[in-house]
C-alpha positions in Angstrom: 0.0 0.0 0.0 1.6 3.2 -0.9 1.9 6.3 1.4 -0.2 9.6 0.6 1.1 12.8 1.1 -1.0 14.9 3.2 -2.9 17.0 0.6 -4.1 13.0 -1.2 -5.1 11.8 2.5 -7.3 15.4 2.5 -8.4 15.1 -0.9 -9.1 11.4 -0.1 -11.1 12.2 3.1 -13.2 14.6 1.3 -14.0 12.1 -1.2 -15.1 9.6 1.1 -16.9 11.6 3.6 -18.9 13.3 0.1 -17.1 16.6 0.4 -17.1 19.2 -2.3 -18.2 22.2 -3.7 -20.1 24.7 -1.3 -21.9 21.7 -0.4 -22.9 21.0 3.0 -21.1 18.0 4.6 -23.6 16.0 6.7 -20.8 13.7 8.1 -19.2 16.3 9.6 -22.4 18.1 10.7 -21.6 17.1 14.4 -18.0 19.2 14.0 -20.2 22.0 12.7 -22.5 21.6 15.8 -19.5 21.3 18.2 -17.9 24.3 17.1 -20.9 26.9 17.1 -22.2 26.0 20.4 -18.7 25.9 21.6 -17.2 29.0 20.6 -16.4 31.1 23.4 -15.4 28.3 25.6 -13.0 27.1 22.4 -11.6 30.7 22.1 -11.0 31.4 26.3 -9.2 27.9 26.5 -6.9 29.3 23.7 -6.6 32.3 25.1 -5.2 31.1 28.5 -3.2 29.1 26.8 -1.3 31.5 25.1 -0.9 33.8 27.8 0.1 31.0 30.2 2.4 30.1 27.8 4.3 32.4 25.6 6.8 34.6 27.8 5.7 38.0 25.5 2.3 37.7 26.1 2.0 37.2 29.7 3.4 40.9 29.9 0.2 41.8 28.0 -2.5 42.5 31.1 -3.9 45.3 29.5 -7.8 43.9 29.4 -7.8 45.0 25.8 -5.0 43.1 24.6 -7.5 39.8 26.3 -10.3 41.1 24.9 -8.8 41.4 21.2 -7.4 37.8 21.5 -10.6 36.2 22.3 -11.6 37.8 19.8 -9.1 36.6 17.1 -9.7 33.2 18.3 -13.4 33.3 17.6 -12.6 34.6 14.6 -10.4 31.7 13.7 -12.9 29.2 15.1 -15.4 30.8 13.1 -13.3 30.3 9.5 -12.5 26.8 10.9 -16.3 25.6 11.1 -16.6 27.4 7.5 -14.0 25.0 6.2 -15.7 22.0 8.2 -18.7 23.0 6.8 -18.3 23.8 3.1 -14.7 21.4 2.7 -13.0 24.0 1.0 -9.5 25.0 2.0 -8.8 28.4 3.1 -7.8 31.1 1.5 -6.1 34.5 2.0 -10.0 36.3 2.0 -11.0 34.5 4.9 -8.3 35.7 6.9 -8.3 39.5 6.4 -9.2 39.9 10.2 -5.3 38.2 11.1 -3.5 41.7 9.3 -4.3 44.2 11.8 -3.0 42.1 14.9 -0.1 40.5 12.9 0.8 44.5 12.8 0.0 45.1 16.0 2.0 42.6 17.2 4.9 43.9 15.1 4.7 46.9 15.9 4.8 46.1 19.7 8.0 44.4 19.1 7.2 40.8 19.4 9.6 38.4 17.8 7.7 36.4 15.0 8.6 33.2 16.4 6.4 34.0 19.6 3.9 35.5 17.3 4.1 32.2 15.2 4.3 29.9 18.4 0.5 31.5 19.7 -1.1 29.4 16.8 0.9 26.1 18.0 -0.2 26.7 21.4 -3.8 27.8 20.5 -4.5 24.8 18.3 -3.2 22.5 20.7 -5.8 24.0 23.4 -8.6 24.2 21.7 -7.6 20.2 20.0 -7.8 19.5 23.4 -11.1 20.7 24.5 -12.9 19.8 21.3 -11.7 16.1 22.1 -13.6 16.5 25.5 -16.6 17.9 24.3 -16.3 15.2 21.3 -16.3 12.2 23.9 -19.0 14.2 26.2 -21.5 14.1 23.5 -20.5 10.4 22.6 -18.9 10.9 19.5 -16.1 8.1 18.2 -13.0 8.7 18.3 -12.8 8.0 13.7 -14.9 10.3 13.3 -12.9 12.9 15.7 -9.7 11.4 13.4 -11.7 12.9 10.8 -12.1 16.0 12.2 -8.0 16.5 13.0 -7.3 16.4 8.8 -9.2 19.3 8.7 -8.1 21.0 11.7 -4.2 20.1 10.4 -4.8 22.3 7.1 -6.9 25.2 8.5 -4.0 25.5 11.1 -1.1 25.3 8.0 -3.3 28.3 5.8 -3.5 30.2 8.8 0.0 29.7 10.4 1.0 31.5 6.7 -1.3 34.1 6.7 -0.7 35.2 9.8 3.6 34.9 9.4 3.1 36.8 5.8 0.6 39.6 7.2 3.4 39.8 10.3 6.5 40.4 7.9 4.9 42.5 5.6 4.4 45.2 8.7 8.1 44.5 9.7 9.7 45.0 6.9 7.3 48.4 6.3 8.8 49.5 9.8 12.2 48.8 9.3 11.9 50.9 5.8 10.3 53.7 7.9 12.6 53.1 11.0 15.3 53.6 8.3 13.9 57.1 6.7 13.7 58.4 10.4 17.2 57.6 11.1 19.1 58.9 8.2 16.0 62.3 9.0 17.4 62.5 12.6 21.3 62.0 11.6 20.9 64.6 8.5 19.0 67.2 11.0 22.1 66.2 13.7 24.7 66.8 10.5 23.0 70.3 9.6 23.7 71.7 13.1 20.6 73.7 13.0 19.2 72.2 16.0 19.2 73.8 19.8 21.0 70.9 22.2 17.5 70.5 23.2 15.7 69.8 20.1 19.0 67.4 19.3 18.4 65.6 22.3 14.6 65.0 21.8 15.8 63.1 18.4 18.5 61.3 19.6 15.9 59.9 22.0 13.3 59.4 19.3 15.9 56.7 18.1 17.4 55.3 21.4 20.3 57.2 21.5 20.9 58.7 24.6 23.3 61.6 26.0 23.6 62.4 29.6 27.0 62.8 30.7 28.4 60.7 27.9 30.7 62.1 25.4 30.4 61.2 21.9 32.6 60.3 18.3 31.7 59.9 14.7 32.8 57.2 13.1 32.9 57.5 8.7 32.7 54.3 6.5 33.4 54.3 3.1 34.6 52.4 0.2 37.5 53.1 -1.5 37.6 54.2 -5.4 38.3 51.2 -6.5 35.7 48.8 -5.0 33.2 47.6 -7.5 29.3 48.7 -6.8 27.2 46.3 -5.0 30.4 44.9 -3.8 29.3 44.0 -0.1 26.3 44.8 2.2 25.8 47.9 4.0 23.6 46.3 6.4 26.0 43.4 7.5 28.6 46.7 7.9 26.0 48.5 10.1 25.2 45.1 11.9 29.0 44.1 12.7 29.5 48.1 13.2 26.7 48.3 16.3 27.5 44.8 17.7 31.5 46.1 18.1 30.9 49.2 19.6 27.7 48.0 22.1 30.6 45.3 23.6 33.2 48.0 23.5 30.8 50.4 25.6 27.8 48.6 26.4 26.2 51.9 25.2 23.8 51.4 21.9 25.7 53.2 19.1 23.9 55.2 16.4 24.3 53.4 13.3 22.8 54.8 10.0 22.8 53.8 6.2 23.3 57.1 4.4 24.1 57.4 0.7 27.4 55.9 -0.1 28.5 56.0 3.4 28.0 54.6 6.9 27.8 56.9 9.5 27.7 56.1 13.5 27.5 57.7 16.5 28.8 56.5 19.3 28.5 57.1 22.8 31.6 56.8 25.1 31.9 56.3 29.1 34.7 54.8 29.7 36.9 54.6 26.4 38.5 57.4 24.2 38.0 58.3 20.7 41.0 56.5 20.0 39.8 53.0 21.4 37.4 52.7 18.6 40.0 52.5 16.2 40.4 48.7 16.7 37.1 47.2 16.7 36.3 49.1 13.3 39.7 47.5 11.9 38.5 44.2 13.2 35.1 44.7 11.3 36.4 46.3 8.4 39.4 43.6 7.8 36.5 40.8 8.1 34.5 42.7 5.2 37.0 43.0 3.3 38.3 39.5 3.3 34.8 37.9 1.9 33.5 40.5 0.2 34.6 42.4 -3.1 35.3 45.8 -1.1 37.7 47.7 0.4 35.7 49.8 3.1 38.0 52.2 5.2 36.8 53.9 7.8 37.2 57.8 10.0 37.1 58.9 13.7 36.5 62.3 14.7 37.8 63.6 17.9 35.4 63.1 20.6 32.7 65.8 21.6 30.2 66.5 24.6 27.1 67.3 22.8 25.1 66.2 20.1 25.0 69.8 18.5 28.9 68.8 17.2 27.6 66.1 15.7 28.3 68.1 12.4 31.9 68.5 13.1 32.6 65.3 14.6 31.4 64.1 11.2 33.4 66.6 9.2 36.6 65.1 11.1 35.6 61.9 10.5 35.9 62.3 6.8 39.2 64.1 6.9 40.5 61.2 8.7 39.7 59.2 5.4 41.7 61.4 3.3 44.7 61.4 5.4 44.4 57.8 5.7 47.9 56.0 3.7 47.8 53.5 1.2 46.7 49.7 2.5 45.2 51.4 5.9 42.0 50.5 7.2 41.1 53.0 10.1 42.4 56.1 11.1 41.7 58.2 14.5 42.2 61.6 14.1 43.5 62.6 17.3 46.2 60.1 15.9 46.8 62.6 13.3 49.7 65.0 14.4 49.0 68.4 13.9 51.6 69.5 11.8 50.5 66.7 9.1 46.8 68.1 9.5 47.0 71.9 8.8 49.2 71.8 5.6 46.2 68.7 4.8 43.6 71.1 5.1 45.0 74.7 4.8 43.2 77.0 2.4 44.3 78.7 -0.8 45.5 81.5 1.5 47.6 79.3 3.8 49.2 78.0 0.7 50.2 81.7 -0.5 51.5 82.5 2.4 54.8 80.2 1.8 57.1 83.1 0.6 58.0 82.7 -3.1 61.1 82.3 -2.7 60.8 79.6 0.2 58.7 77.6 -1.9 61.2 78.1 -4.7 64.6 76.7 -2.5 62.2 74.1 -1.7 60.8 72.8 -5.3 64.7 73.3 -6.6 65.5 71.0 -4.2 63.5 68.4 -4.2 64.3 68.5 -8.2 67.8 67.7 -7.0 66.8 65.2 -5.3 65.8 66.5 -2.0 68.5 65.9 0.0 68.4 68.9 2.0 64.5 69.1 2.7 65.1 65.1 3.8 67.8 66.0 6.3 65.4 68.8 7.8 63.0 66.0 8.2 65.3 64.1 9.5 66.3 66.5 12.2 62.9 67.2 13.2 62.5 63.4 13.9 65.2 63.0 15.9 64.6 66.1 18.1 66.7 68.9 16.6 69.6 66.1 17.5 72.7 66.3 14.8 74.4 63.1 15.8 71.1 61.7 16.3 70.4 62.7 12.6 73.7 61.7 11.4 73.1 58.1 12.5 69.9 58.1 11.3 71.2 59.4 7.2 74.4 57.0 7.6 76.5 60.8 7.3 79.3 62.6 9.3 77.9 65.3 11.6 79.6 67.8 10.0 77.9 66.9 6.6 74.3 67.5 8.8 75.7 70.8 9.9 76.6 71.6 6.5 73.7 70.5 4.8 71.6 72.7 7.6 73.8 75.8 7.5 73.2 75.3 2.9 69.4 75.4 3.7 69.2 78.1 5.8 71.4 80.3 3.3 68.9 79.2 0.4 65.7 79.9 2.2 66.7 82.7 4.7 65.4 80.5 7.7 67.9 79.6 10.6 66.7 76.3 11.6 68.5 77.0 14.8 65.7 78.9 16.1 62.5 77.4 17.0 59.5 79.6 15.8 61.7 79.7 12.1 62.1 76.4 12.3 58.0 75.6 12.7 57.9 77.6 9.6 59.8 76.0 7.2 58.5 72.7 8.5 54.8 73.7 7.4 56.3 75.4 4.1 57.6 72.3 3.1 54.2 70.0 3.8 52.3 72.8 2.0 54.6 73.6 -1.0 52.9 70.7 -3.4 55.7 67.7 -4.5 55.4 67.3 -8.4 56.9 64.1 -9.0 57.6 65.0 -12.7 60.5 66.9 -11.6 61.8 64.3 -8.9 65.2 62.5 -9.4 64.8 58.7 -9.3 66.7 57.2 -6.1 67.7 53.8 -5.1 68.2 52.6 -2.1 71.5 50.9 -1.6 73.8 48.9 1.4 72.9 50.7 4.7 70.3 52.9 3.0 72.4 55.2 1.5 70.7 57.2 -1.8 72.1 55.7 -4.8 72.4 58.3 -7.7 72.8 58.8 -11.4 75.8 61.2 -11.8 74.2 64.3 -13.0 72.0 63.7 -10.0 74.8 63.4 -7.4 76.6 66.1 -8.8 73.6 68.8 -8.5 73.1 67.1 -4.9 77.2 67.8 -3.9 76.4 71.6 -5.7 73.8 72.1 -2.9 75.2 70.7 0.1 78.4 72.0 -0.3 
C-alpha cells in the first residue's frame, strides 16, 4: 500500500466523507454543531493558553489586549467551522481579520517566532477541548480522526497568513525606521538644532546623551571597489554589535548614501579606542567580500550639537588615511601633518616665493636637504642623532643645515623659524615630474645617477 502525502489523504477524506463544492457535509455536521455551540469556551481555552504560555504575552494584562485575543480566536474558530462545513480550503479572504493584529503585534516588538508559536499553542488548546466535548456528546474517536485532517490544514493556511501579514508590517517599519534615522542624523549633521531639540531626536531613536561624550565614526569604500560589492547592512550590523561590547552603550548606526555613519556614545573609552574594533570589522568585510571599506574617527565631543563637526573630522580622517590602511583616529593625526592637509588657498600663498622656490629646486635635486630637515625634526633637533639616522658625518648634517638656511633665509637653529619651514615644506605641493629617481643601496644610502649626485654635492656644499 503506498503512502499519501497529506494534501491526497485530504483530498481522499473529502472524497469519502462526500465533500465538495459549497456543499454542505452531513458527516461532519456534528464538527459543525461542536464548534458553534462551543465558541467562546474554544476561544477562552486558547486564550489562557497562550498567555500562560508564551513569555511575551503574559506581559500583555492590558484587558484589551485579552479582549482582542478572544476575539481573534473566535474569529479563527469561526473560519474553521466554515471550512468544516463547506470542505474547502482556506484562502487569503477568509483571513483579512489576522493583518491588523499581525501588525500590532509587530509593531509592539514581538519576535515572530512567539507571534508564530501563539497558533501552535492555541491549536493545541482548543484540540484538546474539542476532544472533550467530542467524547461528552458520545462521538467516536474516527470520526474525531476525521475532524483533525481538517483541523491540520486550517491551522497550515493560517499559520502562513498570519507569518506573511506579520512580515509584511516589519519590513514596512524597518523601511520607515530607516527614513527616520538617516532624518534625525541629516538634521544632527546640519547643526541647526538647539542641544535640546537634538536631544529630543536622539531619544526618538534610542540614542541617549547624559553625561556621555560622543565620536563619529565615517565608512566608506574606496575608489576602486566595485558597486554592490558587499552589504551595508551586515557593515552596520557588525558596526553596532563592536561598539555596544566595546561600551555597552547602543551606538547610532545609520545607512546614508554611499556611506556609513555612526554615532557612538563613550563612558569609559577614548575616541582613539574605537580604532580597533572598526579595523576588526572592516578587515572581516574586506576578506569575503569584493570591497575595500575604510573607515574615520573624529575627535570626541560633549554634545550632540557637534555632531556636524565630529562628522566633518571623520571624513578628513579618510583622506589622510595612507595606502593599504583600514582605520584612522584623528586625534592620531599630528597636527603638523593636518594643517598643511587642510590649509586653504591662502595658507598656501603665504609660503614666501622664494621659500617655496629653494624648496621645489630641491626636491628636483633630489631633496636631500628638505630630507635631512625632516630628519632633524624626527630626531629632536639632535645632529648626531640625525647623522646616524642618514648614515653621514655630523659635519655633513651641519653643513647640509647651515646650505638650507642660506637658500631659504630661515635659521633652523631657532625654533619659531624652524615651525615655519617645516609647514612650508608640507604645503609647498611635491610634483613628481621633476623628482630625481633614487635607489636605495647597502645601509640605506641614496644611490644616484651622476648628473644627480653632482647637483646634490652643488647644494650641500
Amino acid at each position: 500500500m503506498t503512502n499519501k502525502s497529506g494534501c491526497d489523504a485530504i483530498s481522499t477524506m473529502r472524497t469519502e466523507n462526500g465533500i465538495g463544492g459549497d456543499k454542505h457535509v452531513p458527516q461532519m455536521g456534528w464538527a459543525v454543531s461542536l464548534i458553534e455551540g462551543s465558541l467562546e469556551v474554544l476561544a477562552e481555552a486558547m486564550t489562557q493558553a497562550i498567555s500562560e504560555n508564551i513569555q511575551e504575552y503574559r506581559a500583555l494584562d492590558d484587558p484589551t489586549d485579552h479582549a482582542e485575543m478572544l476575539s481573534s480566536c473566535i474569529e479563527h474558530l469561526r473560519v474553521f467551522e466554515l471550512h468544516v462545513r463547506t470542505g474547502q480550503r482556506p484562502d487569503s479572504t477568509d483571513f483579512a481579520f489576522v493583518g491588523a493584529l499581525a501588525a500590532r503585534r509587530a509593531q509592539e516588538g514581538i519576535p515572530l517566532h512567539s507571534y508564530l508559536a501563539t497558533y501552535r499553542v492555541a491549536q493545541l488548546a482548543a484540540w484538546r477541548h474539542l476532544r472533550l466535548l467530542a467524547g461528552e456528546r458520545g462521538i467516536s474517536n474516527s470520526k474525531v480522526l476525521d475532524l483533525s485532517t481538517y483541523w491540520l490544514e486550517y491551522i497550515d493556511v493560517a499559520t502562513g497568513e498570519a507569518a506573511q501579514a506579520f512580515l509584511t508590517e516589519q519590513e514596512r517599519l524597518v523601511r520607515a525606521s530607516g527614513r527616520e534615522r538617516r532624518d534625525v542624523l541629516d538634521l544632527l549633521l546640519s547643526g541647526s538644532m538647539t542641544a535640546e531639540e537634538a536631544e529630543v531626536r536622539a531619544l526618538s531613536v534610542g540614542l541617549t546623551s547624559g553625561m556621555l561624550r560622543f565620536a563619529v565614526v565615517v565608512v566608506r569604500a574606496s575608489a576602486n571597489t566595485p558597486q554592490n560589492g558587499g552589504s551595508a547592512g551586515h557593515v552596520s550590523d557588525g558596526l553596532a554589535r563592536e561598539f555596544f561590547e566595546l561600551e555597552s552603550l547602543k551606538p547610532f548606526v545609520v545607512d546614508r548614501f554611499d556611506e556609513i555613519v555612526a554615532i557612538v556614545p563613550l563612558s569609559r573609552k577614548s575616541a582613539r579606542e574605537l580604532a580597533e574594533p572598526v579595523e576588526r570589522v572592516l578587515k572581516l568585510l574586506n576578506r569575503t567580500t569584493a570591497q575595500t571599506l575604510m573607515a574615520g574617527i573624529g575627535l570626541e565631543f560633549a554634545s550632540l550639537t557637534e555632531a556636524r563637526l565630529g562628522y566633518l573630522e571623520a571624513t578628513r580622517a579618510i583622506e589622510l588615511m595612507k595606502e593599504n590602511a583600514v582605520s584612522l583616529a584623528l586625534a592620531d593625526v599630528p597636527l603638523m601633518d593636518y594643517l598643511p592637509a587642510f590649509g586653504d588657498q591662502t595658507a598656501h600663498r603665504l609660503v614666501p616665493v622664494h621659500l617655496a622656490k629653494a624648496i621645489a629646486d630641491d626636491r628636483r635635486q633630489g631633496g636631500v636637504l628638505i630630507e635631512t630637515l625632516m630628519q632633524y625634526e624626527a630626531a629632536c633637533l639632535s645632529v648626531t642623532e640625525t647623522a646616524a639616522a642618514m648614515y653621514v658625518h655630523p659635519n655633513t648634517v651641519y653643513y647640509r643645515l647651515a646650505r638650507l638656511s642660506e637658500l631659504t633665509g630661515v635659521d633652523v637653529r631657532r625654533f619659531t623659524q624652524l615651525v615655519q619651514l617645516l609647514l612650508a615644506v608640507k604645503l609647498v605641493p611635491f610634483e613628481p615630474t621633476e623628482a630625481v629617481a633614487v635607489a636605495v643601496g647597502p645601509k640605506g644610502r641614496s644611490q644616484q645617477n651622476g648628473r644627480a649626485r653632482a647637483s646634490v654635492r652643488r647644494s650641500t656644499r
